[in-house]
C-alpha positions in Angstrom: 115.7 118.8 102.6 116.2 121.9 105.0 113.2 120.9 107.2 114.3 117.1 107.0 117.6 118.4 108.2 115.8 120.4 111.6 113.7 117.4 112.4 116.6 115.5 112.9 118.2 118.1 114.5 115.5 118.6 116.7 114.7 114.8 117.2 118.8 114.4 118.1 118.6 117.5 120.6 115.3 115.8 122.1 116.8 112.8 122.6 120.3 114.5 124.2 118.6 116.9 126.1 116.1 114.7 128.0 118.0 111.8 129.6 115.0 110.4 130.5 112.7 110.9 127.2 109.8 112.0 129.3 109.9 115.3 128.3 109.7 116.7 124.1 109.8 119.9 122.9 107.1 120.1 119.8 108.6 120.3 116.4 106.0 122.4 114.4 105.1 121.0 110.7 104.2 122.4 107.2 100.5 121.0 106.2 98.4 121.8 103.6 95.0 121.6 103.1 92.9 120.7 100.3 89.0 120.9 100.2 87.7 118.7 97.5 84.2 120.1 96.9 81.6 121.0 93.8 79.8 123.3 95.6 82.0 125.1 98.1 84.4 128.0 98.2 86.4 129.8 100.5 83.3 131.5 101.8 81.7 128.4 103.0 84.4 126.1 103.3 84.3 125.3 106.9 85.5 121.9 106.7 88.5 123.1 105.2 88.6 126.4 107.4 88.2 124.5 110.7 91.2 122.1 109.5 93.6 125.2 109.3 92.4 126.4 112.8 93.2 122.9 114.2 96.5 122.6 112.5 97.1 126.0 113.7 96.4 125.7 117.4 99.3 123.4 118.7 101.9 125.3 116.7 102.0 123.7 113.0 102.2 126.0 110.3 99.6 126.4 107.0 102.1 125.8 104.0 99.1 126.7 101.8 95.0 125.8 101.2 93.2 125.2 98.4 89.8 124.5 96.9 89.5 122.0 93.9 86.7 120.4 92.3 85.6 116.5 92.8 87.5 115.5 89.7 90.4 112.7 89.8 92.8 114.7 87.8 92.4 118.0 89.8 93.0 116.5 92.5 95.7 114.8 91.8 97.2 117.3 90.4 97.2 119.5 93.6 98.5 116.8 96.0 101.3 115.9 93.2 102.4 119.6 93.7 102.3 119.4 97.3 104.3 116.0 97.2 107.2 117.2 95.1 107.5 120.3 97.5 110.1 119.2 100.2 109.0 122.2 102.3 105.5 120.4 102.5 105.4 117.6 105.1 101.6 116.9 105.6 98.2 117.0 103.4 95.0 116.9 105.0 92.2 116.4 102.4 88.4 117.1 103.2 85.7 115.5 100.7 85.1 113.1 97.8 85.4 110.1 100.2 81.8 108.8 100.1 80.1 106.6 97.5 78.5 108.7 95.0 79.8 109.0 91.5 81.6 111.8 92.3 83.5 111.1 95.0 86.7 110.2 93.6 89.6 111.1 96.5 90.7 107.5 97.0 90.9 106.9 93.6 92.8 109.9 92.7 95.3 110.3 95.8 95.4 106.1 96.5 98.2 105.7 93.2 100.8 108.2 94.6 100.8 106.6 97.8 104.2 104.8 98.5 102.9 103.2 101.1 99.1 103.0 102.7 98.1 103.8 106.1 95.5 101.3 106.6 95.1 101.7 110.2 93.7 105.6 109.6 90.9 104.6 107.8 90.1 101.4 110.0 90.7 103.3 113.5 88.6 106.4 112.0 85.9 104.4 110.7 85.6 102.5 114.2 86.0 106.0 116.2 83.1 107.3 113.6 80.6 104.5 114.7 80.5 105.7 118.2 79.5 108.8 117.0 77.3 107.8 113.3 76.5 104.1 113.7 76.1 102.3 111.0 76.5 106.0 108.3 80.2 104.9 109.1 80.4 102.5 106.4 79.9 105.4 103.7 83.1 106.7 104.4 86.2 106.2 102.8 89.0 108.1 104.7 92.4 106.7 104.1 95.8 108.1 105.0 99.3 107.5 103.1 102.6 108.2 102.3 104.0 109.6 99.2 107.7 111.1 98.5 108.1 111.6 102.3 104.9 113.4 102.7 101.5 111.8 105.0 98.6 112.5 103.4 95.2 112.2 105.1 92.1 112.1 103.4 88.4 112.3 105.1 84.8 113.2 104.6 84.0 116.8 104.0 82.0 116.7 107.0 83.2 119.6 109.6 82.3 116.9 112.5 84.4 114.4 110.2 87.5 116.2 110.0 87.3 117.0 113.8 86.8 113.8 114.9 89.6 112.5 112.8 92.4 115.6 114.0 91.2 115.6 117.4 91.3 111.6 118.1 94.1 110.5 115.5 95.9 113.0 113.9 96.5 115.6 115.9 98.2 113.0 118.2 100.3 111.6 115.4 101.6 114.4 114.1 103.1 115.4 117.4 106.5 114.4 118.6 105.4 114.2 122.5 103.0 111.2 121.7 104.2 108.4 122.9 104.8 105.5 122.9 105.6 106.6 119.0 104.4 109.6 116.2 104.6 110.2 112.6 107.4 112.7 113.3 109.7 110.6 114.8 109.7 108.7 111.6 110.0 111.5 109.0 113.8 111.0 108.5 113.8 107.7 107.5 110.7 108.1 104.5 113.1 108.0 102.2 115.1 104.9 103.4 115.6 102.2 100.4 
């Protein structure tokens, strides 16, 4: 509720202080991080270690980053934590979005979603075929909303998760873009 209350505070004093709108001041955000992995750990986690150093550059804070196995329930689990913490306000996942029988992120994050963020996955996928051709079809990034949180999940491929901050995220999650972000919209998740 707190950080609810400065977004608006800071989206009201944006919009008072700059008759204009052309200039924003950046509103900084709590994200968490979740590597979805058999095999990795924080040792060799650079998926999930280059995602914090992204996050980190324009000014957004780590809340927290964890490591999880590819099973539904664990990672469920860990992102249902994260949703029911109002201090979190963003989840980047990295993994478990391919085809094998143990890549399970949609399934397991794709239920708490309040509402889906189709165009991540469609954009990403699109953005990915300049870069992949046709390998783009294997992945099944997807992005969401759950109790007021975004969640974004995609490949656990370092050039994956760059190429989804750097030409979508990254973007969204900060209040200069225009013509419109993410956090513009964060007070008004909860609208019935």
């Amino acid at each position: 509720m707190r950080i609810l209350i400065q977004i608006e505070l800071n989206l009201i004093h944006n919009n008072i202080m700059t008759e204009n709108k052309t200039e924003r001041e950046f509103i900084p955000l709590n994200i968490s991080v979740l590597t979805i992995s058999d095999s990795r750990n924080e040792e060799t986690d650079t998926s999930g270690r280059r995602l914090v150093d992204l996050l980190e550059q324009p000014g957004h804070n780590l809340f927290e980053k964890k490591i999880v196995t590819d099973d539904v329930y664990q990672i469920r689990a860990q992102i249902s934590q994260w949703i029911a913490n109002e201090e979190v306000q963003v989840i980047l996942t990295t993994g478990g979005t391919g085809v094998t029988g143990r890549d399970g992120t949609p399934e397991a994050v794709k239920v708490l979603f309040d509402k889906e963020i189709e165009g991540f996955g469609e954009t990403f996928r699109t953005i990915s075929y300049e870069q992949i051709k046709t390998s783009t079809i294997q992945s099944r990034a997807i992005a969401g909303v759950a109790n007021a949180t975004y969640i974004f999940c995609m490949p656990g491929s370092m050039g994956a998760c760059v190429t989804a901050w750097d030409e979508l995220i990254r973007m969204q999650l900060d209040y200069r873009t225009r013509p419109c972000n993410l956090v513009e919209l964060m007070p008004r998740l909860r609208e019935k």
